[in-house]
C-alpha positions as CSV (number, residue, x, y, z in Angstrom):
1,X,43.2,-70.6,24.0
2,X,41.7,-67.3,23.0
3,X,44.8,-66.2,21.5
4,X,44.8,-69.2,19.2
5,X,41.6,-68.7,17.9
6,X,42.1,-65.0,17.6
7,X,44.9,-65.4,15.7
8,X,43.3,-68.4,12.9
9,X,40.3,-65.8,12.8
10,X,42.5,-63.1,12.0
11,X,45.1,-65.3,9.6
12,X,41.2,-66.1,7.2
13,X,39.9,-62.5,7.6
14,X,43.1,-61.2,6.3
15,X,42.8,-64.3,3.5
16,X,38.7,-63.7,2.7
17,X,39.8,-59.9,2.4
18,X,42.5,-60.7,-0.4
19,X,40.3,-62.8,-2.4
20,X,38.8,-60.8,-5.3
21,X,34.8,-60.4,-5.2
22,X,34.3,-62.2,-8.6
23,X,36.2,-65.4,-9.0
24,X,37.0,-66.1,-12.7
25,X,35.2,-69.2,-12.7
26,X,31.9,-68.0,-11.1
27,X,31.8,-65.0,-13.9
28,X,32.4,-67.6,-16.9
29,X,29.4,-69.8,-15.6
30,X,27.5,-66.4,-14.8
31,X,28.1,-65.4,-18.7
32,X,27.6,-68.5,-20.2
33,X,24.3,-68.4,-18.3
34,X,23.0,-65.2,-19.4
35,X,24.5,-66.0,-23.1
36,X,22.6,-69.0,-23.3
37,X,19.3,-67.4,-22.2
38,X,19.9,-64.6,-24.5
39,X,20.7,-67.1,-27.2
40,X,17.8,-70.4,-26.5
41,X,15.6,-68.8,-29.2
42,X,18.6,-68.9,-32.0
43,X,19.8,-72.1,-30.7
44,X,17.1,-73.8,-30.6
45,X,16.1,-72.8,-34.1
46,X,19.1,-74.1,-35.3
47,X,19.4,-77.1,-33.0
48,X,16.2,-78.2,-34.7
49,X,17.4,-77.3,-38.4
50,X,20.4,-79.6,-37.6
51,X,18.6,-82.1,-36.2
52,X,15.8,-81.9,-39.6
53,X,19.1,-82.0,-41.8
54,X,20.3,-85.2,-40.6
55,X,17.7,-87.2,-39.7
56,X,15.7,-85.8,-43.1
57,X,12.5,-85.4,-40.7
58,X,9.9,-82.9,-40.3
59,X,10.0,-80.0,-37.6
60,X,5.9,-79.8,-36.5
61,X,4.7,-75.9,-37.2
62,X,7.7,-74.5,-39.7
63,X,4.9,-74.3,-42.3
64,X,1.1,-72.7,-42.3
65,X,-1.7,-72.4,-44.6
66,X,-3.6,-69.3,-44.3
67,X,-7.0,-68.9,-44.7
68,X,-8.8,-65.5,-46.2
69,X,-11.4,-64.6,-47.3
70,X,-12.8,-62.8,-50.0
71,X,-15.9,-61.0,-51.6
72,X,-15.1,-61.5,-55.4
73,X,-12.8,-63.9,-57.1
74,X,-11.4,-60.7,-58.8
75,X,-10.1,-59.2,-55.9
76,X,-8.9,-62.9,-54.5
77,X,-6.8,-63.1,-57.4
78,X,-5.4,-59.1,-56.9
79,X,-4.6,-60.4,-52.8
80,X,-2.8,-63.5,-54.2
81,X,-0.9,-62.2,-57.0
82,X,0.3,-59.5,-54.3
83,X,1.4,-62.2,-51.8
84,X,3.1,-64.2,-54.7
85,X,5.1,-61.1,-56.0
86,X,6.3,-60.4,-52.4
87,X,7.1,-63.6,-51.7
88,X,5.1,-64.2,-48.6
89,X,3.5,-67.4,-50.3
90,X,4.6,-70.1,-52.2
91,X,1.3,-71.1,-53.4
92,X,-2.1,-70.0,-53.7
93,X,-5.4,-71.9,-54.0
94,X,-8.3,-70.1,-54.5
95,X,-11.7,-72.2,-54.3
96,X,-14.9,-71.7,-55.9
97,X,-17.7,-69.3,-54.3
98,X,-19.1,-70.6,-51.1
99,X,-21.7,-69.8,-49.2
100,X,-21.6,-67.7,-45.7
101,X,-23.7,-66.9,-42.6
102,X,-22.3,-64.1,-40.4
103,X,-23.5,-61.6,-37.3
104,X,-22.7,-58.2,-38.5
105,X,-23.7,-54.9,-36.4
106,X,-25.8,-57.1,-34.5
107,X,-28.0,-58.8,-37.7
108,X,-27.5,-62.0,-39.4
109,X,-26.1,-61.7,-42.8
110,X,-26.1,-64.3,-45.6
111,X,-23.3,-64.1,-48.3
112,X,-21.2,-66.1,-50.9
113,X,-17.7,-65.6,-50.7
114,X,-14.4,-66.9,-52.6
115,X,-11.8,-68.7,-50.1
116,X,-8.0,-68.0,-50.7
117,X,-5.6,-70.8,-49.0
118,X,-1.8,-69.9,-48.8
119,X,1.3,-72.0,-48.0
120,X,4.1,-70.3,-46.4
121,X,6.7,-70.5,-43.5
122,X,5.4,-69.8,-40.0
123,X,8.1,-66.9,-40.0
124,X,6.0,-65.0,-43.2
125,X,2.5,-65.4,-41.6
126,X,2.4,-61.9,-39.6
127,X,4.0,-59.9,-42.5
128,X,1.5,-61.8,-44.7
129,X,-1.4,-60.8,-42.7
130,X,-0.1,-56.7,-42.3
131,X,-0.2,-57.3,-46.4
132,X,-3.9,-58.7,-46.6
133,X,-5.1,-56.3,-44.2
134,X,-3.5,-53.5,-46.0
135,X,-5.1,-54.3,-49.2
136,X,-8.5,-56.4,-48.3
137,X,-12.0,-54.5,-49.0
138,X,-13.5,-55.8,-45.8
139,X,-13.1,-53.7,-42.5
140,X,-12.7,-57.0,-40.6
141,X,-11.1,-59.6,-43.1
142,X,-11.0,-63.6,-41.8
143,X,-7.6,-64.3,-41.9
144,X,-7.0,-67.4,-40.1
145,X,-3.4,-69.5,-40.0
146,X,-3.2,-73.3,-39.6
147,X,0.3,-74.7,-38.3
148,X,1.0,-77.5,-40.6
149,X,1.9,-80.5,-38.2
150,X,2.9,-83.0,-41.2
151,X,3.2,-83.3,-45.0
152,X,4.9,-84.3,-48.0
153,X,8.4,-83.6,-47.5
154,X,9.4,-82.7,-50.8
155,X,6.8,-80.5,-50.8
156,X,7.2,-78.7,-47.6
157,X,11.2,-78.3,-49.0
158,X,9.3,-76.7,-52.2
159,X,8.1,-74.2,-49.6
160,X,11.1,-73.0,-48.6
161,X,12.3,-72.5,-51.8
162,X,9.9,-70.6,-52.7
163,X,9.3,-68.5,-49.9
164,X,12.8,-66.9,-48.7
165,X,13.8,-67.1,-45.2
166,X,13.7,-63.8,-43.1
C-alpha cells in the first residue's frame, strides 16, 4: 500500500514540477489588473465624457469659478486680460469695489477691494492660480475655486470652447 501511494506522489511531483511557474491565464488576469489600475484615472475620464455625450447630461465639478481678489480695478483688469490671453478662462467678471475686513500681522485691517470671478475647466484652475500668484501685488492673494455642480448647458459647452483642454 506504501508503494502505491509512493508511486501517485511521485507520478504529481514529477507533473507539479513540469508545470511552468506562470500559467498564461493567471499573467493576462495579473496584467489586465495592473493595466486597469494604471489606467482608472484615463478611463474613468473618458467613461464619463462618453456617458455626458450621449445622454447630453452634465458631469458635477468639470467647471469652476475662481474667486480673486484685487486692490485696484486697474490691476483686476491687467490679471484678467492675462488669464484671457492664455486661455486659462473663458470669462471674466469683475464687480464693483467692495468693502473688506481682514487680520493682518496680528491687527485688524479695513479695506475696499475689487472681486474678479473666472469660469474655466477644473483641469485649468492650478495653472490659473501659478498665473495669478505670479502676477498679483499682494503677498498672500485670495484665490478661492468653486466646483460648479450645475448650470446652463449651453453655457458650460461655451466653456470648453473657450478654454482648450490640456
Amino acid at each position: 500500500m506504501a508503494f502505491v501511494g509512493g508511486a501517485k506522489m511521485e507520478r504529481y511531483h514529477r507533473e507539479s514540477i513540469s508545470q511552468p511557474f506562470f500559467r498564461p491565464g493567471l499573467l493576462v488576469i495579473c496584467l489586465v489588473v495592473v493595466f486597469t489600475m494604471v489606467m482608472y484615472p484615463a478611463l474613468r475620464t473618458l467613461g464619463f465624457q462618453l456617458h455626458s455625450a450621449l445622454t447630453g447630461s452634465y458631469i458635477p465639478g468639470h467647471h469652476s469659478i475662481i474667486l480673486i481678489n484685487c486692490p485696484n480695478k486697474q490691476i483686476a483688469r491687467g490679471i484678467g486680460r492675462i488669464l484671457m490671453e492664455g486661455k486659462l478662462a473663458a470669462s471674466i467678471n469683475i464687480l464693483p469695489e467692495s468693502s473688506i475686513m481682514y487680520y493682518w500681522k496680528g491687527e485688524i485691517q479695513d479695506a475696499t477691494e475689487i472681486i474678479l470671478f473666472a469660469q474655466t475647466r477644473t483641469s485649468k484652475v492650478q495653472k490659473l492660480i501659478e498665473k495669478v500668484k505670479s502676477v498679483h501685488p499682494y503677498d498672500i492673494p485670495e484665490i478661492l475655486s468653486f466646483p460648479v455642480e450645475y448650470g446652463s448647458l449651453p453655457y458650460l459647452k461655451w466653456i470648453d470652447e473657450a478654454v482648450p483642454a490640456d
